[in-house]
DRENNUFI-514213 format. One record per residue (C-alpha): x, z, y; residue in one letter. Coordinates in steps of 0.25 Angstrom, whole numbers, plus 5000, padded with zeros to 4 digits. Example, Ala and Ser with C-alpha at 12.3 -4.5 7.8 and 13.67 -1.06 7.14 Angstrom:
! residues 2
504950314982A 505550294996S 
***
This chain:
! residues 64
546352165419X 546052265429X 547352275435X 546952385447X 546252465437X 547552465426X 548352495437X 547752625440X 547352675426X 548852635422X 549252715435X 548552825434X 548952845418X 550552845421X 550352915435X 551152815444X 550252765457X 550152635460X 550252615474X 549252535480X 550252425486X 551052425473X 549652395464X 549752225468X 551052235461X 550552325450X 549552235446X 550352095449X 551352155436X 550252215428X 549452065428X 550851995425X 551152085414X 549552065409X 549851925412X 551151905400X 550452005391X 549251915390X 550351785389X 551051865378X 549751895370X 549451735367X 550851725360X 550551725345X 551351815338X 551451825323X 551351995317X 551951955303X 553351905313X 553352035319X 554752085319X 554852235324X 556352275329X 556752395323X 556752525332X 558052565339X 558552705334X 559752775341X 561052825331X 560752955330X 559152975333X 558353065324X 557152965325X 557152885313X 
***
C-alpha cells in the first residue's frame, strides 16, 4: 500500500490538510490499522453463525 499516496487522496476528499510534520504519524496509524485488518481477515468465520443484533429504535421515534 502506498501510504503517501492514500494520505493525500484521503486528504484532499474530506478537506483536512495533513501537515508535513504530522504525515510520519499519519502513516505509522494508517499501516498499524492495515496491519490488524490483514490479521482479522485470516480468522475463519462461519456466514450460517452469523447473529445480527437488532437495530436500537428510541420510544417514541416515527422510524419503524
Amino acid at each position: 500500500m502506498d501510504l503517501d499516496a492514500y494520505i493525500d487522496a484521503a486528504s484532499n476528499a474530506v478537506g483536512l490538510p495533513i501537515a508535513p510534520e504530522y504525515r510520519p504519524g499519519v502513516a505509522g496509524f494508517l499501516q498499524g490499522a492495515a496491519d490488524l485488518a490483514a490479521l482479522l481477515e485470516q480468522v475463519p468465520l462461519d456466514d450460517a453463525e452469523l447473529v445480527l443484533a437488532p437495530v436500537f429504535r428510541l420510544p417514541g421515534s416515527d422510524d419503524g
